[in-house]
C-alpha positions in Angstrom: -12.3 6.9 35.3 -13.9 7.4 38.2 -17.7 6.9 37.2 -19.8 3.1 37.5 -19.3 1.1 34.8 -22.7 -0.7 33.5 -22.3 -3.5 31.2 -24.8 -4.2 28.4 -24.9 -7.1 26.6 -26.3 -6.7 22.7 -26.7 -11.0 21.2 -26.9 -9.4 17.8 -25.8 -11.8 14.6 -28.2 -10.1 11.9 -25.7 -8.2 10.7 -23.1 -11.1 9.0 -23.3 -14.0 7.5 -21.6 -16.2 10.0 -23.7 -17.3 13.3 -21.6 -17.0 16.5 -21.4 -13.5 17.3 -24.7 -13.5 19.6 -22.9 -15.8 22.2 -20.3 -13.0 22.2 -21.8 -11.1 25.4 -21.8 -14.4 27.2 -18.3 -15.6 26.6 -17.3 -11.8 27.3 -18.9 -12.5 30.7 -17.6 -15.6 31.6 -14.1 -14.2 30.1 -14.2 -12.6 33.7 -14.7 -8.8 32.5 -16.7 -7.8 35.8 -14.4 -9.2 38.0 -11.2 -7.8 36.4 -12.9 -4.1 36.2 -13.8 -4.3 39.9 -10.5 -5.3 40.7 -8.6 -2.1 39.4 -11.6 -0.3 41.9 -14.2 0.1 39.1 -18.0 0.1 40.4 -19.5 -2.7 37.9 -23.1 -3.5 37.2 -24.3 -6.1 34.6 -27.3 -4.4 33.4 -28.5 -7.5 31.5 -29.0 -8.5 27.5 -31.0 -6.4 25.1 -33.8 -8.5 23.3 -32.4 -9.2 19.8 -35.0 -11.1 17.4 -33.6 -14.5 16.0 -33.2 -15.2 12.3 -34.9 -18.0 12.4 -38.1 -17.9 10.5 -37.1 -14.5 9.6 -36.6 -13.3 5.8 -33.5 -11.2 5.4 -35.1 -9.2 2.7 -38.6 -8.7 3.9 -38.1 -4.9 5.3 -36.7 -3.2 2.4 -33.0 -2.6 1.3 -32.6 0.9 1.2 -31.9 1.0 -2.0 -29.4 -1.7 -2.7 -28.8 -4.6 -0.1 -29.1 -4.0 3.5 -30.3 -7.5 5.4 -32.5 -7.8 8.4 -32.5 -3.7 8.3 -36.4 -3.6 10.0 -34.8 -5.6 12.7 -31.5 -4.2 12.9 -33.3 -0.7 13.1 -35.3 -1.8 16.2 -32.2 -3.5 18.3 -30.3 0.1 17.6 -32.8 2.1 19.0 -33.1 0.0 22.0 -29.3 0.4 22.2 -29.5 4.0 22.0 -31.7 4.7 24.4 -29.9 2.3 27.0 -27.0 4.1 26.5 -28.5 7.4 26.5 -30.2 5.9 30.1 -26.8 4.9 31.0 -24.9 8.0 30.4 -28.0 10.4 31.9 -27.4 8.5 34.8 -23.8 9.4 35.2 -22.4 5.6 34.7 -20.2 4.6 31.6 -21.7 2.1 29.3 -19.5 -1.0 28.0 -21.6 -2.5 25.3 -20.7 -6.0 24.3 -21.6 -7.2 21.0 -22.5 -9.1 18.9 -21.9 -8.0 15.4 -20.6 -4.3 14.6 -23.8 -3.6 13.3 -25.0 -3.0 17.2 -22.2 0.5 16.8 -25.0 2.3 15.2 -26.9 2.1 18.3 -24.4 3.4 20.5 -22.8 5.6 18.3 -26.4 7.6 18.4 -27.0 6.9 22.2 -23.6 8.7 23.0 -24.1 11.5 20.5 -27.3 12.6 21.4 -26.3 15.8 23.4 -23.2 17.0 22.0 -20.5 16.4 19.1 -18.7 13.1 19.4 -15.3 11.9 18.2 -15.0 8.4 17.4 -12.0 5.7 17.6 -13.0 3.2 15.5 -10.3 -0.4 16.2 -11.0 -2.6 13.5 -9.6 -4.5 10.5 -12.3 -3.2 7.9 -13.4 0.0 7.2 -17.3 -0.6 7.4 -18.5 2.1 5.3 -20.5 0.7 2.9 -23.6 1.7 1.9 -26.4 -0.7 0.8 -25.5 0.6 -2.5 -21.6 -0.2 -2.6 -21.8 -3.5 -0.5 -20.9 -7.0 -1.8 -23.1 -9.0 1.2 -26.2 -6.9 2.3 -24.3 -7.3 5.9 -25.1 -4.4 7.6 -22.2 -5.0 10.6 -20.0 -3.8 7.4 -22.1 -0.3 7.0 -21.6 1.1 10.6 -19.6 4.4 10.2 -21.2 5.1 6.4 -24.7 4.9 9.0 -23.6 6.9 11.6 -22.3 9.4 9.0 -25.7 9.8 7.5 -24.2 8.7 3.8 -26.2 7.5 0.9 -29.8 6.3 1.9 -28.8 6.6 5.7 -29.4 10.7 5.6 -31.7 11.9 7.4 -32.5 8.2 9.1 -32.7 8.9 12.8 -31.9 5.1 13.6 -28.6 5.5 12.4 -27.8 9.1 10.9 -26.0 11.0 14.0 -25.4 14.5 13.1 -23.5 14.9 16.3 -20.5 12.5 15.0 -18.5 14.9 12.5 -16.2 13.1 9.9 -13.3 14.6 10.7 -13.7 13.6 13.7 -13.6 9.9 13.0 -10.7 7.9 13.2 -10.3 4.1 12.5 -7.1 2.3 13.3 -5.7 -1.1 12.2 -7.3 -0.9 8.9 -5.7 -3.8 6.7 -8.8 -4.6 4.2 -11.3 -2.5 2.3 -14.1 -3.1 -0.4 -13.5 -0.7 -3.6 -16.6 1.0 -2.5 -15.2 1.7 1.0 -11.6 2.9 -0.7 -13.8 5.5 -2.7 -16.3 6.3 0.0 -13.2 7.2 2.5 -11.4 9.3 0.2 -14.3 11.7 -0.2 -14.9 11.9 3.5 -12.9 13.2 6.4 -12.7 10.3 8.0 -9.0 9.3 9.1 -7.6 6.5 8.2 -4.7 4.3 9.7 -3.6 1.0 8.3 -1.6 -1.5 9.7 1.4 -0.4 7.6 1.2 2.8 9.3 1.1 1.0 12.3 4.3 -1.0 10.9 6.1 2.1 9.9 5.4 4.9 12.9 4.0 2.2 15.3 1.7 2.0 17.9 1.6 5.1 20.5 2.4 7.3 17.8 -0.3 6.3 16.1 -3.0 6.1 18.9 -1.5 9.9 20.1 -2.4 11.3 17.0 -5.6 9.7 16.7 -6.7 11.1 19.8 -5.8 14.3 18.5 -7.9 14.5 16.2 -10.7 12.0 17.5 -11.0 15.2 20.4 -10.2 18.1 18.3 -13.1 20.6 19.1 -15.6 18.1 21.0 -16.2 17.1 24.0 -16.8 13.0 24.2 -15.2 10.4 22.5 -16.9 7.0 21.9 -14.3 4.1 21.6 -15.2 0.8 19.3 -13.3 -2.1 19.5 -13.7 -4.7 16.8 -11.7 -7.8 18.0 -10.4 -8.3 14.9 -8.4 -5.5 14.6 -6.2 -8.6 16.5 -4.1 -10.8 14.3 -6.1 -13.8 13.9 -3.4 -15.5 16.2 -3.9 -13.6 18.9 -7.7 -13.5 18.7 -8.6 -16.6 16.5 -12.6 -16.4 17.4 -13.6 -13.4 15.7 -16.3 -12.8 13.0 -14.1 -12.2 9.8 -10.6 -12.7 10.8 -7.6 -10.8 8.6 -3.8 -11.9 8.7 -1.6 -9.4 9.7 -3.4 -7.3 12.5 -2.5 -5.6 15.6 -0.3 -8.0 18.2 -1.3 -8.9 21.7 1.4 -6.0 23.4 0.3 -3.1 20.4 -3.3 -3.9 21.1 -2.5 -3.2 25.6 -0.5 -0.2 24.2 -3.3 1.2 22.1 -6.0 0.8 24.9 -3.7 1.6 27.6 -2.5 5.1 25.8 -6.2 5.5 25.4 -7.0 5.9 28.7 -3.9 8.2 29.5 -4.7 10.5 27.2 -8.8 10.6 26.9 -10.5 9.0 30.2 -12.1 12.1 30.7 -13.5 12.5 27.2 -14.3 8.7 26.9 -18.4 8.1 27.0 -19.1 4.9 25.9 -16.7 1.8 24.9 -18.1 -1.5 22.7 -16.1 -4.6 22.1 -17.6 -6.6 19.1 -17.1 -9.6 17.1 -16.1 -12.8 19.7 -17.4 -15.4 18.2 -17.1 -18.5 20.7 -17.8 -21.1 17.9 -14.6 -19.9 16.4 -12.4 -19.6 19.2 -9.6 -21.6 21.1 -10.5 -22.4 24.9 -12.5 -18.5 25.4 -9.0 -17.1 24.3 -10.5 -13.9 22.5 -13.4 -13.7 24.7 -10.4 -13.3 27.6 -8.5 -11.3 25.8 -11.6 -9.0 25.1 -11.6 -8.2 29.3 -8.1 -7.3 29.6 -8.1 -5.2 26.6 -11.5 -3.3 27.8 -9.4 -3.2 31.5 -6.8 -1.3 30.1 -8.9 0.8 28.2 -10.4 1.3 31.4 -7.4 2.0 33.6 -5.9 -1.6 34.3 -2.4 -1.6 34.7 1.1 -3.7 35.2 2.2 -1.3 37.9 
């Protein structure tokens, strides 16, 4: 990794239910993440905070649902475009973007901002499998409909906010996976999206895992975009996330996977987000920390 790193900062809580998220950039910041990359030799710029409207005074319903439940989507569509072109700045540039959320909802943005000029893989790190449509989700949350939007299913075809044709399916692959909505079960078994649950985690562990992944994230493109939902951390180890799950990855598996990343795909990797700290929630900045290390290693940080 030898190119700038330019943080961006994305305050974004439309997309769930619980308030907290937006102060995720912030405690990400004071976490120390700029200090910690420039201290493994990494050129780091804070390129600021996108402008995300606040809810308040805002009706959730008021911009149409896409056929089913999809809250906030006028201004959710308008914060991802704003993301995709700043990553698309960021990248023309010849910088990496780290994109700090926020709610998951803000991966739409860079998801299109990375795949803009060539096929993508993606490594998706999370606990749920956020492909709901508006038509299969229980909430209207859209930080639950990410990959089903960048995939262009259901009512997201052809929407140029959030379709991006230059993400195949097969070349999606989410890891950590530990709970799923019956609409999500059904929607991943008729893609080719792949799949790895903590159990397989459990049974093969870790850098198997995360070497086959890559695999097949990078199989016959040339980028990789890398998303990082905190709570793809047991709730333990990460306590101030958005929607926490028991039973996720542990503190060393999670340094493993990020470490093993950058081994194998530092080259291929074009853009990296960490969503999901939720201050309100957490113990002393302990995920917000935790967040910074894990994006180090992802970036190169190591013991020795």
């Amino acid at each position: 990794m030898n190119r700038p790193v330019e943080l961006v900062g994305v305050p974004m809580d439309l997309g769930a239910d619980r308030r907290g998220v937006d102060m995720g950039p912030s405690a990400i910041r004071y976490g120390g993440l700029a200090d910690q990359l420039e201290g493994i030799g990494l050129a780091c710029r804070d390129g600021g905070d996108l402008t995300v409207p606040r809810p308040e005074g805002l009706d959730p319903d008021a911009s149409g649902q896409l056929g089913g439940k999809a809250k906030y989507l006028e201004e959710t569509q308008t914060v991802c475009r704003r993301l995709a072109d700043r990553v698309r700045s960021i990248r023309e540039e010849g910088n990496f973007p780290l994109i700090l959320g926020g709610d998951h909802s803000i991966a739409i943005g860079t998801g299109n901002g990375c795949s803009h000029d060539g096929e993508t893989g993606v490594l998706w790190f999370d606990a749920h499998g956020d492909i709901n449509t508006p038509a299969t989700t229980p909430s209207g949350n859209i930080h639950g409909m990410p990959v089903a939007a960048l995939l262009g299913r259901g009512p997201f075809d052809g929407q140029s906010w959030a379709h991006a044709p230059g993400i195949p399916a097969s070349n999606v692959v989410q890891i950590g996976i530990r709970t799923l909505d019956d609409g999500e079960k059904t929607a991943l078994r008729e893609t080719d999206v792949t799949v790895y649950t903590m159990t397989d985690i459990d049974e093969r562990g870790i850098t198997e895992i995360v070497n086959e992944a890559v695999d097949i994230a990078t199989h016959g493109v040339d980028k990789l975009y890398v998303s990082l939902d905190m709570d793809f951390l047991d709730p333990d180890e990460a306590p101030g996330v958005g929607t926490p799950v028991r039973g996720g990855a542990s503190y060393r598996e999670a340094h493993a996977a990020m470490e093993l990343l950058y081994e194998k795909a530092a080259d291929e990797m074009s853009a990296l987000d960490v969503v999901e700290v939720n201050p309100i929630l957490d113990e002393h900045n302990r995920t917000a920390e935790l967040a910074c290390e894990l994006a180090a290693s992802a970036l190169g940080d190591r013991v020795l």
